[in-house]
Backbone bond lengths (Angstrom), bond angles and torsions (degrees), N, CA, C in turn:
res aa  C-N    CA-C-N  psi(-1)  N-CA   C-N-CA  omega(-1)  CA-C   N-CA-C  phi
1 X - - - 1.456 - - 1.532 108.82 -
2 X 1.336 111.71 139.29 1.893 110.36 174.36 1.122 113.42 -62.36
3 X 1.274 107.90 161.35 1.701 128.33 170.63 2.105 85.64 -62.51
4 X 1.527 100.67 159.53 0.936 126.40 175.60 1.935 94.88 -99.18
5 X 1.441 86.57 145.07 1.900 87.09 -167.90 1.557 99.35 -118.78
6 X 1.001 110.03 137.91 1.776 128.93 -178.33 1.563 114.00 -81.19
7 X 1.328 99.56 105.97 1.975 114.99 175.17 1.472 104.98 -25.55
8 X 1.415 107.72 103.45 1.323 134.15 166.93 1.636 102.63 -25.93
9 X 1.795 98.22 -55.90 1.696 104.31 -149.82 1.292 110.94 -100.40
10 X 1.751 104.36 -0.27 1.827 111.92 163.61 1.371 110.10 -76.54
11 X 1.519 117.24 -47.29 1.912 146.12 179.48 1.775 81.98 -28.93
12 X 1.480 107.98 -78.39 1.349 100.88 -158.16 1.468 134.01 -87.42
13 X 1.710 109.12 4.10 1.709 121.10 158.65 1.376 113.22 -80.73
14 X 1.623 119.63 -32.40 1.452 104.32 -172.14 1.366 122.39 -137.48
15 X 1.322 145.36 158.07 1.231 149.64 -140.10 1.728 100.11 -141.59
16 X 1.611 90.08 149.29 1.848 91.70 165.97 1.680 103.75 -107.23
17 X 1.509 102.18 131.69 1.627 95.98 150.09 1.358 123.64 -87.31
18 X 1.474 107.24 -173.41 1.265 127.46 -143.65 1.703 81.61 -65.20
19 X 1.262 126.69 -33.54 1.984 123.99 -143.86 1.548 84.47 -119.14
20 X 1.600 117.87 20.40 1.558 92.27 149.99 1.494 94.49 95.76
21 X 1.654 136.91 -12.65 1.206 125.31 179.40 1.541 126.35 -85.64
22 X 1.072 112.44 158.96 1.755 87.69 165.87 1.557 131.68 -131.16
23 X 1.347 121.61 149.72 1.166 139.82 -151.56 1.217 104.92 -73.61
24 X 1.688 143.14 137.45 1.187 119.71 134.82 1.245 112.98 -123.63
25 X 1.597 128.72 -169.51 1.384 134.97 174.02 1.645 110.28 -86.51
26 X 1.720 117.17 170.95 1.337 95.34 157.40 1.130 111.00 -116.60
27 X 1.705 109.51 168.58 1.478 101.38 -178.51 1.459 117.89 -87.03
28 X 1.707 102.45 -160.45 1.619 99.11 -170.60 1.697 121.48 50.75
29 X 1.235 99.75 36.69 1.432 103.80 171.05 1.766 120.66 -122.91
30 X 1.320 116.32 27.24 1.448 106.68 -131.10 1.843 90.50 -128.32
31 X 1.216 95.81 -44.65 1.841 119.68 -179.56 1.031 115.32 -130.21
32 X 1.490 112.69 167.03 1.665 110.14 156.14 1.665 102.06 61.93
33 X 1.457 128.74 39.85 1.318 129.70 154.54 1.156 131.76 -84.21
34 X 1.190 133.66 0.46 1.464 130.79 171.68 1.380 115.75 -77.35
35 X 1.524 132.34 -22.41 1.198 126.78 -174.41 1.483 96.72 -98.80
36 X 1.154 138.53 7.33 1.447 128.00 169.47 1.389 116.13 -96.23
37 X 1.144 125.39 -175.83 1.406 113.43 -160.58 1.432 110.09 -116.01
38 X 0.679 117.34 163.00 2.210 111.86 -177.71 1.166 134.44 -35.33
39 X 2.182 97.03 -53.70 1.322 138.56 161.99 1.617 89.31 -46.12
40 X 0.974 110.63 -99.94 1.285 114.81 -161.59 1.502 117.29 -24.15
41 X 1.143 114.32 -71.22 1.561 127.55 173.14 1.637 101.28 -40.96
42 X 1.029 148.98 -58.64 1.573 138.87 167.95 0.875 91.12 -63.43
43 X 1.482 172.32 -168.82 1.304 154.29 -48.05 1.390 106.06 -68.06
44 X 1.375 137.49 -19.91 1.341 133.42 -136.80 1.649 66.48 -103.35
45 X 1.062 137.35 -90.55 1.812 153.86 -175.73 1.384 83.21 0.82
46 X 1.836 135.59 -76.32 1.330 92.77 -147.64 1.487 126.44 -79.67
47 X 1.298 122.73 -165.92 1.499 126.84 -163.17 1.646 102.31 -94.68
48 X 1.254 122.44 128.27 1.421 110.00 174.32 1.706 109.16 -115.98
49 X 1.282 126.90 176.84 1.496 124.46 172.98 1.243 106.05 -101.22
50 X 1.548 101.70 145.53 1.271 128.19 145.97 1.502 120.80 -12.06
51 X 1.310 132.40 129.85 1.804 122.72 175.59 1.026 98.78 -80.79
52 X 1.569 128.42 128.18 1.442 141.09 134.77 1.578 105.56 1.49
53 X 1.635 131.64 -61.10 1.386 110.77 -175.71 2.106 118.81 -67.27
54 X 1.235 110.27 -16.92 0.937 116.64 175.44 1.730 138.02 -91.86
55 X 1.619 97.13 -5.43 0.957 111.19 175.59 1.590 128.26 -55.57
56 X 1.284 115.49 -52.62 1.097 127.26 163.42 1.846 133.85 -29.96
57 X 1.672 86.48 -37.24 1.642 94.94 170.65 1.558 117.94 -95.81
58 X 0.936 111.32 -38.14 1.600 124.95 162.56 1.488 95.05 -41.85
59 X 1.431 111.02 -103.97 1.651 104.80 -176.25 1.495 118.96 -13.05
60 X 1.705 118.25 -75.84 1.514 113.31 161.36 1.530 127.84 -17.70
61 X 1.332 112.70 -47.04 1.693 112.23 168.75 1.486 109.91 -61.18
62 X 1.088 105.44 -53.76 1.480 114.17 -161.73 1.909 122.14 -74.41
63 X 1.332 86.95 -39.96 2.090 105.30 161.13 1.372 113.68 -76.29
64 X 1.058 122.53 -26.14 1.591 121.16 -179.32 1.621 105.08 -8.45
């Protein structure tokens, strides 16, 4: 039987840290920045985690 293969398009949205959590980006950061506000646009940059209820499926993509 094959290896089970790990979601291409999870691999490259999200990251593990060091304690096992995982990383994602935020959205609305990508286009369409001039009508947002500065604040906003720096908050969007940093990296936030994954929610605890969602973890479970994330990992599943990513452990496959």
């Amino acid at each position: 039987m094959p290896k089970m293969k790990t979601k291409a398009a999870a691999r490259k949205r999200f990251a593990f840290t060091g304690t096992g959590k995982i990383k994602r980006k935020h959205a609305y950061h990508s286009h369409i920045l001039t009508k947002k506000e500065t604040t906003q646009k720096r908050n969007l940059d940093h990296t936030a985690l994954v929610s605890t209820d969602d973890m479970p499926r994330v990992k599943r993509m990513l452990l496959a």
